[in-house]
C-alpha positions in Angstrom: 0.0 0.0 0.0 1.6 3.2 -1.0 1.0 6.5 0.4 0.3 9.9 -0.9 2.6 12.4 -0.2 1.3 14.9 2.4 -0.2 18.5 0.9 0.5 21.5 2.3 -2.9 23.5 3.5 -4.0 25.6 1.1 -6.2 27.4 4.1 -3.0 29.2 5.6 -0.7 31.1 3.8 2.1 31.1 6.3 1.8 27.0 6.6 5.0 26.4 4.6 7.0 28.5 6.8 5.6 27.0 9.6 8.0 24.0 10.3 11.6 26.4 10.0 11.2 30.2 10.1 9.1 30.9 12.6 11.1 32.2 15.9 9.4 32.5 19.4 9.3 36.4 19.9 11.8 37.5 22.8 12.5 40.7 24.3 15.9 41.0 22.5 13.5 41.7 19.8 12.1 44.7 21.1 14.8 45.9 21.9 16.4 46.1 18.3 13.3 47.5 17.3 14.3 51.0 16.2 11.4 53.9 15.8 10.3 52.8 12.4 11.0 49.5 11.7 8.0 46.4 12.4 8.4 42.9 12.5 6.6 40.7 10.5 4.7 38.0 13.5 1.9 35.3 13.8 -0.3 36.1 16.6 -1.8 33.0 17.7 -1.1 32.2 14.2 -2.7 35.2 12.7 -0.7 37.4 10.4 0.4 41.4 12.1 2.9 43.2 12.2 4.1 44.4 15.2 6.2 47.7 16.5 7.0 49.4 19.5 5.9 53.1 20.0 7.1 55.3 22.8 4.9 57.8 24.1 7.4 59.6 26.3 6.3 57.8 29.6 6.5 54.3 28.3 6.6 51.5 25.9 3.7 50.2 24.4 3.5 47.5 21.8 1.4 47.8 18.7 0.0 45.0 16.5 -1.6 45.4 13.1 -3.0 42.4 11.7 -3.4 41.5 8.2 -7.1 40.4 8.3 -9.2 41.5 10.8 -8.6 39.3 14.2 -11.3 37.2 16.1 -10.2 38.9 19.4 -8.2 42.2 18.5 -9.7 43.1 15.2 -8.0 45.5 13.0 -5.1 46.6 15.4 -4.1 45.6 19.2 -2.1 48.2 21.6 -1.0 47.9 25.1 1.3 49.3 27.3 0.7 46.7 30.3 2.6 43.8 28.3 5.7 41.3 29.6 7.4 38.3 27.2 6.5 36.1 30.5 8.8 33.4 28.4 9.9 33.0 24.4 7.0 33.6 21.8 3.9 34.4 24.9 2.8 37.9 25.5 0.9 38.5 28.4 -1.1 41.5 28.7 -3.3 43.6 30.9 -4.0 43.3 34.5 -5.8 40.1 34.2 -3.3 37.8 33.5 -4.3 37.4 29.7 -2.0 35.9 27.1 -1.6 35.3 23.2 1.3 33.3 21.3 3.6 35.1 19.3 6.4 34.3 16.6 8.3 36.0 14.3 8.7 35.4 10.6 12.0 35.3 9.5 
């Protein structure tokens, strides 16, 4: 019995990057982050692009997604945000949390 060769899903653009060029998000990447440049991420596997603005008083992180997000919609921005470990955010006062990678 021979078997087919496995197909990559059509559904999701970003599956054939999937296995290699994805890298958890880390705070080193924040910090090379310089006033105009974005990364290219997956947030929770959605397609944004994310960049740090500073308003003076602090930092604040800025996602804008690619196609309108179940949770976040069109654009997600906080300033109450930690990298509690390598590709999580978590967010707000309540503990909150979404996985991030970037696309290399």
């Amino acid at each position: 019995m021979s078997r087919a060769a496995a197909q990559p899903d059509t559904r999701d653009p970003y599956n054939s990057i999937m296995s290699d060029k994805l890298i958890p998000l880390t705070g080193a990447h924040l910090e090379t982050l310089s006033a105009d440049s974005r990364l290219s991420v997956l947030v929770d596997g959605a397609p944004a692009e994310l960049f740090v603005q500073n308003s003076g008083w602090s930092d604040k992180i800025v996602l804008r997604f690619a196609e309108s997000h179940s949770e976040f919609g069109n654009e997600f921005q906080t300033k109450y945000f930690e990298i509690s470990k390598p590709g999580v955010v978590s967010w707000g006062h309540d503990g909150r949390e979404f996985a991030i990678t970037v696309v290399s």
